[in-house]
MDTraj code that builds the backbone (N, CA, C; nanometers):
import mdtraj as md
import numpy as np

residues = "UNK UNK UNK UNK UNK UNK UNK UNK UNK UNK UNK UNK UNK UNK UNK UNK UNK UNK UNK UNK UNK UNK UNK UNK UNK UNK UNK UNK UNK UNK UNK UNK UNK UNK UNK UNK UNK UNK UNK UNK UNK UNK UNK UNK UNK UNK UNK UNK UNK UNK UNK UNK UNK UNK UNK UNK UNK UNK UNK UNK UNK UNK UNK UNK UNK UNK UNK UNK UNK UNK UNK UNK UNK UNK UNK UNK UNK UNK UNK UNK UNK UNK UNK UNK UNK UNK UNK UNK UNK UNK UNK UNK UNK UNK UNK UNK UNK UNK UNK UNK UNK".split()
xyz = np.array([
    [-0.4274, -1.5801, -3.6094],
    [-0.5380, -1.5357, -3.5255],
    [-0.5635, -1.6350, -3.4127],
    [-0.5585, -1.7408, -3.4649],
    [-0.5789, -1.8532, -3.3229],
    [-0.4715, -1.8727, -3.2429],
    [-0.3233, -1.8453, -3.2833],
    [-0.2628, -1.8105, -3.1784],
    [-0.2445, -1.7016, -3.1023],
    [-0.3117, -1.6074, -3.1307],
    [-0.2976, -1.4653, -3.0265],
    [-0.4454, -1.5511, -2.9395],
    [-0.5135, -1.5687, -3.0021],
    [-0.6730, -1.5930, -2.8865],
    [-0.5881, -1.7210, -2.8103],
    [-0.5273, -1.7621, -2.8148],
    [-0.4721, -1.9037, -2.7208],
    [-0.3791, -1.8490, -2.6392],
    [-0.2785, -1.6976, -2.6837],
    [-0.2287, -1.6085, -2.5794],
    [-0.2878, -1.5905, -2.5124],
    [-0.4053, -1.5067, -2.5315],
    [-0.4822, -1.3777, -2.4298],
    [-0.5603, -1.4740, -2.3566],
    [-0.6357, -1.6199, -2.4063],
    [-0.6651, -1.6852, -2.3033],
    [-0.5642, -1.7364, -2.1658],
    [-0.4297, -1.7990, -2.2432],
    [-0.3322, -1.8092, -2.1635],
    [-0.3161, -1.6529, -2.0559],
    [-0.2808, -1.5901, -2.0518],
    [-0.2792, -1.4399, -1.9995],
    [-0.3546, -1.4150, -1.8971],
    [-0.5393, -1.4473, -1.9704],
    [-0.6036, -1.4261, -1.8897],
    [-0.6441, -1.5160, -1.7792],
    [-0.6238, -1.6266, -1.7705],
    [-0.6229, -1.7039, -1.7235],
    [-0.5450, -1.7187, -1.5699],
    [-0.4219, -1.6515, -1.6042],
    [-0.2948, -1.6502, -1.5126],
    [-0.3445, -1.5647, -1.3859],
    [-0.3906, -1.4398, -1.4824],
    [-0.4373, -1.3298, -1.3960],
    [-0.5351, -1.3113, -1.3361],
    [-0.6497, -1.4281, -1.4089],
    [-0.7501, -1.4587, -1.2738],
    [-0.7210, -1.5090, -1.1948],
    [-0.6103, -1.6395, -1.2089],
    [-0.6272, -1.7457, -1.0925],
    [-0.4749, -1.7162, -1.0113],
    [-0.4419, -1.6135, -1.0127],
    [-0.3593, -1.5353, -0.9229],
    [-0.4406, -1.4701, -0.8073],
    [-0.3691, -1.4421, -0.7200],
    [-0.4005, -1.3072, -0.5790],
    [-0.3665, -1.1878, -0.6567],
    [-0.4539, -1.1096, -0.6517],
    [-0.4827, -0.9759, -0.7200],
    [-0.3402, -0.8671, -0.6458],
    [-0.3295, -0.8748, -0.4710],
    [-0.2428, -0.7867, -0.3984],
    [-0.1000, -0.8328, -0.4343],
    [-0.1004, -0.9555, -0.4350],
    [0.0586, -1.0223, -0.4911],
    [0.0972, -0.9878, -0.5853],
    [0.0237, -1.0149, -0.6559],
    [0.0607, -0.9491, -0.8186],
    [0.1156, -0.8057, -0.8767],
    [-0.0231, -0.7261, -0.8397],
    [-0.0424, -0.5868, -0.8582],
    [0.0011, -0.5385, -0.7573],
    [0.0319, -0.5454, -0.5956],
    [0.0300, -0.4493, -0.5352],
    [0.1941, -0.4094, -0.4776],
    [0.2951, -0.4422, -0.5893],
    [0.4299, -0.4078, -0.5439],
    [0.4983, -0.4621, -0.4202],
    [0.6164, -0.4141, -0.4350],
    [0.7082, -0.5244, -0.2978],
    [0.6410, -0.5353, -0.1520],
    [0.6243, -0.6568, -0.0944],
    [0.5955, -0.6671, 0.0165],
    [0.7181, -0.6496, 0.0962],
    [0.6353, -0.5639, 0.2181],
    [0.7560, -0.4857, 0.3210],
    [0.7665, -0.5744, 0.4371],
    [0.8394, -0.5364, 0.4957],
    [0.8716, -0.6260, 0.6545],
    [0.7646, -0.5753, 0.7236],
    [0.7011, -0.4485, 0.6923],
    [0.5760, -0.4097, 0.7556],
    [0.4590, -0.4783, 0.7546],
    [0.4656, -0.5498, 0.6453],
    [0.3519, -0.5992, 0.5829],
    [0.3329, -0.7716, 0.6521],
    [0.5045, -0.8192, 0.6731],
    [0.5146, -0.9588, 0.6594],
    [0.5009, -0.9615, 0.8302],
    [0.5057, -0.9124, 0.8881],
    [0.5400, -0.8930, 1.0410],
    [0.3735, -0.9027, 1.1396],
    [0.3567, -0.9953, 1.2091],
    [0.1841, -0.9777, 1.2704],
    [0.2055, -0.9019, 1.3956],
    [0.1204, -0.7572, 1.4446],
    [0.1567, -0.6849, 1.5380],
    [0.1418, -0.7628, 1.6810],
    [0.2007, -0.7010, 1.7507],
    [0.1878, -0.8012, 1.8917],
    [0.0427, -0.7583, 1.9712],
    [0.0095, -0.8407, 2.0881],
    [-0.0262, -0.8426, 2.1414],
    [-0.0382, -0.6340, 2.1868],
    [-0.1522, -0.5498, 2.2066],
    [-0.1533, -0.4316, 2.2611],
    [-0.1687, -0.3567, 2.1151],
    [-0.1573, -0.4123, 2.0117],
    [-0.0507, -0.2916, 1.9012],
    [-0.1770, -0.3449, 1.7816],
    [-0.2390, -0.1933, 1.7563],
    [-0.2776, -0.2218, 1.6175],
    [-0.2681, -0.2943, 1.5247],
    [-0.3665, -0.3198, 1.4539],
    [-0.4084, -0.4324, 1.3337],
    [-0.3780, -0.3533, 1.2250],
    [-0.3055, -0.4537, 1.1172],
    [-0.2506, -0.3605, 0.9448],
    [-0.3634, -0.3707, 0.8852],
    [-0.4209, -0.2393, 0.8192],
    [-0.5406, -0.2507, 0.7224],
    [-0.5535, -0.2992, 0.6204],
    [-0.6195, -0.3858, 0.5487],
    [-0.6357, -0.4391, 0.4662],
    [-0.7012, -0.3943, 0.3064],
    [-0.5943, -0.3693, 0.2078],
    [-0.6065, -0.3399, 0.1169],
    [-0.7648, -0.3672, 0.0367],
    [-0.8753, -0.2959, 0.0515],
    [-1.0253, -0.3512, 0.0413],
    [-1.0694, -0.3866, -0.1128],
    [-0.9689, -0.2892, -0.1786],
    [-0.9721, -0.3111, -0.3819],
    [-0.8918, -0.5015, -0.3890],
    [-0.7919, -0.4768, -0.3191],
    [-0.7987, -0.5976, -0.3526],
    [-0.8475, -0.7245, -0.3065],
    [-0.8970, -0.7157, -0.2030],
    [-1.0052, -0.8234, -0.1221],
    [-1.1135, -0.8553, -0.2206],
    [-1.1253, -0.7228, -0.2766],
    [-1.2789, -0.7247, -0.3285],
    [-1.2425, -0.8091, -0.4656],
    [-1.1637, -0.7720, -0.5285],
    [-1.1097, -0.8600, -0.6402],
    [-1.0673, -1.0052, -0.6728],
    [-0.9721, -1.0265, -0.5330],
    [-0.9697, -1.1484, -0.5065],
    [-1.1174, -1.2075, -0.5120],
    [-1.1806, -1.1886, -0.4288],
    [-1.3356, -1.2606, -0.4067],
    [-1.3808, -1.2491, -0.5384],
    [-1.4218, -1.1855, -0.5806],
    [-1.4865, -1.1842, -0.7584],
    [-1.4043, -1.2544, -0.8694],
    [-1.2765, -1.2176, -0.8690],
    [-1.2285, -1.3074, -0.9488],
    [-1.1648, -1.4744, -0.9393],
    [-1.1002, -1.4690, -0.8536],
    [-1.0571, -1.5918, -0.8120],
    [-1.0437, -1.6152, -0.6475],
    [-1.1368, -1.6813, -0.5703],
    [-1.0979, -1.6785, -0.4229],
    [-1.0093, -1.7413, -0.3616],
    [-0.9866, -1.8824, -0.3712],
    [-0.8608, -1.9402, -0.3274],
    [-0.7155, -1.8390, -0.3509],
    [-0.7484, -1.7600, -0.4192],
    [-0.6037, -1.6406, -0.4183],
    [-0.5890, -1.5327, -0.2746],
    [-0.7191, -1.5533, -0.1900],
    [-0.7100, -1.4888, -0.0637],
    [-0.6086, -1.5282, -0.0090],
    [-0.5988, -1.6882, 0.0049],
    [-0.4909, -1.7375, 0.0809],
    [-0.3688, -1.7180, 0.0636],
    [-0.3540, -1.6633, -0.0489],
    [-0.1721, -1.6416, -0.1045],
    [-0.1291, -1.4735, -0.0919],
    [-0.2663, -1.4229, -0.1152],
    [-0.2526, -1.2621, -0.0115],
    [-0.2099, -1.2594, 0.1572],
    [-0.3104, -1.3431, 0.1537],
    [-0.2848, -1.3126, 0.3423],
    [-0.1529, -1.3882, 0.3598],
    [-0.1515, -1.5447, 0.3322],
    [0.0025, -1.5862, 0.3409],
    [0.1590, -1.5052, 0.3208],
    [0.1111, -1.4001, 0.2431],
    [0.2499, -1.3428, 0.1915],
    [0.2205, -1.2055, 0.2306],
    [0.0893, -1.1773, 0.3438],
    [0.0793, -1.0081, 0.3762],
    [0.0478, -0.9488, 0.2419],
    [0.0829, -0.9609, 0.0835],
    [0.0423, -0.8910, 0.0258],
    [-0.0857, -0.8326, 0.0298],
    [-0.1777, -0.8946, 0.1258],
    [-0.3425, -0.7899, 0.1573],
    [-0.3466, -0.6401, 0.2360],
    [-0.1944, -0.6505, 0.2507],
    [-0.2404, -0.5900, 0.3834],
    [-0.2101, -0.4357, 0.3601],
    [-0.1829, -0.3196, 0.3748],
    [-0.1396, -0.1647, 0.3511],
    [-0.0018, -0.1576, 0.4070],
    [0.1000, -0.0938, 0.2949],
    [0.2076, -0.0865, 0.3762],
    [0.1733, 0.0090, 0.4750],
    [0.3026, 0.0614, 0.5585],
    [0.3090, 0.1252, 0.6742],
    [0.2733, 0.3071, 0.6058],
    [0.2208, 0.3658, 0.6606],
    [0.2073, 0.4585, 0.5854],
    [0.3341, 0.5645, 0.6469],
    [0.3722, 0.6065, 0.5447],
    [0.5130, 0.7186, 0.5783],
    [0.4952, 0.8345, 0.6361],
    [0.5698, 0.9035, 0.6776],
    [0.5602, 1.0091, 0.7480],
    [0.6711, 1.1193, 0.7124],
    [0.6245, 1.2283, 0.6681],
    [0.7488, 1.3442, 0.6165],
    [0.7835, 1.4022, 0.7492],
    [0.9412, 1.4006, 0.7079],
    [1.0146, 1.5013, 0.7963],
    [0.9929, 1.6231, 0.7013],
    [1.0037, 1.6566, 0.5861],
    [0.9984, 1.7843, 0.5042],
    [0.8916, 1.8584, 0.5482],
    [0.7583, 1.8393, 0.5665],
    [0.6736, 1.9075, 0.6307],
    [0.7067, 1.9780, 0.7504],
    [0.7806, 1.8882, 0.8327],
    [0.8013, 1.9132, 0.9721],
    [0.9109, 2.0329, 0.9640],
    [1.0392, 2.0246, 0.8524],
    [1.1178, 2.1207, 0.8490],
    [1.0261, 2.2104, 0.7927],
    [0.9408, 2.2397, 0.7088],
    [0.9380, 2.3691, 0.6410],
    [0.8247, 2.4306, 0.7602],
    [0.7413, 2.3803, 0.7997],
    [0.7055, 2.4296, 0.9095],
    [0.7593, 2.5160, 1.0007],
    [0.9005, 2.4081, 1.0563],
    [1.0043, 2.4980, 1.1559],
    [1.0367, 2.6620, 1.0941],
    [1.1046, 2.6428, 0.9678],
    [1.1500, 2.7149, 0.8959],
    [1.0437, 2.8338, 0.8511],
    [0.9156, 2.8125, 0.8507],
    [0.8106, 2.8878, 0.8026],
    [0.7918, 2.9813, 0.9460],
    [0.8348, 2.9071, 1.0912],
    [0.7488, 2.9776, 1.1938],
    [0.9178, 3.0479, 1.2396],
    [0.9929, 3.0147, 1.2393],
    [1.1196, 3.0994, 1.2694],
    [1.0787, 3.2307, 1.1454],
    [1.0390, 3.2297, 1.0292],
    [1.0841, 3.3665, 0.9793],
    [0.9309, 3.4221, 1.0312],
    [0.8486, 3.3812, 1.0286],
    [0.7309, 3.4675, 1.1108],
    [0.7845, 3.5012, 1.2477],
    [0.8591, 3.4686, 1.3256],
    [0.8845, 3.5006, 1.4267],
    [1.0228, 3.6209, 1.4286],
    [1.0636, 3.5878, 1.3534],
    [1.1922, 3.7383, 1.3186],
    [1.1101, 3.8359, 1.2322],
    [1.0051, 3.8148, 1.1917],
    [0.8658, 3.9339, 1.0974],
    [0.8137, 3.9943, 1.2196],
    [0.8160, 3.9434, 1.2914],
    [0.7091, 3.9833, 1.4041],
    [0.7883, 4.0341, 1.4955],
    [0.9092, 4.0081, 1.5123],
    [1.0027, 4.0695, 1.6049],
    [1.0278, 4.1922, 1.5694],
    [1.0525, 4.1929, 1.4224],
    [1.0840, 4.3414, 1.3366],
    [0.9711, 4.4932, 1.3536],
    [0.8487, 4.3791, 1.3253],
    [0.7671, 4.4837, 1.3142],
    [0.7244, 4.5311, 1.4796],
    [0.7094, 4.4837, 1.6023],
    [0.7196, 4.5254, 1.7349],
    [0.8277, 4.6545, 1.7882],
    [0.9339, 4.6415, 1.6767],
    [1.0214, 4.7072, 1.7425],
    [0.9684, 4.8524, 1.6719],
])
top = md.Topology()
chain = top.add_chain()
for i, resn in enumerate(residues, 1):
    res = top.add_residue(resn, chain, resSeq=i)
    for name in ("N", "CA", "C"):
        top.add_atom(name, md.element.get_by_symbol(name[0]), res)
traj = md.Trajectory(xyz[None], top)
């Protein structure tokens, strides 16, 4: 029994005095590691884990922002939407051709 409570202290311990985004928040991207230039939007900042950092351990801000892990990756963008769209308005447009005639 006193060695599992000397684990979970060990454990817990780690995981306070860690950066919450480093840890938890999966691979940091070149998006992430990259500061925008001069003209060009600011990367948003992951706010769950700001907020965590600060409550649980703060000196872990610095190892977020140092390593971008604070920050939101790039958010993606579907081409699949864009095809089924195409694809959705071409057969409305041969429906509509049909029924005119």
């Amino acid at each position: 029994m006193k060695k599992i409570t000397q684990v979970a202290a060990v454990v817990l311990l780690t995981v306070s005095m860690s950066s919450c985004a480093t840890v938890f928040g999966g691979k940091v991207t070149q998006y992430q590691k990259t500061r925008p230039a001069d003209g060009q939007p600011q990367r948003e900042i992951r706010v769950g884990a700001l907020v965590a950092d600060v409550l649980l351990f703060w000196p872990g801000l610095a190892i977020d922002f140092a390593t971008g892990a604070i920050y939101k990756p790039q958010a993606k963008t579907s081409t699949a939407t864009n095809t089924n769209s195409n694809a959705n308005t071409g057969s409305n447009s041969t429906t509509n051709a049909k029924a005119s005639n």
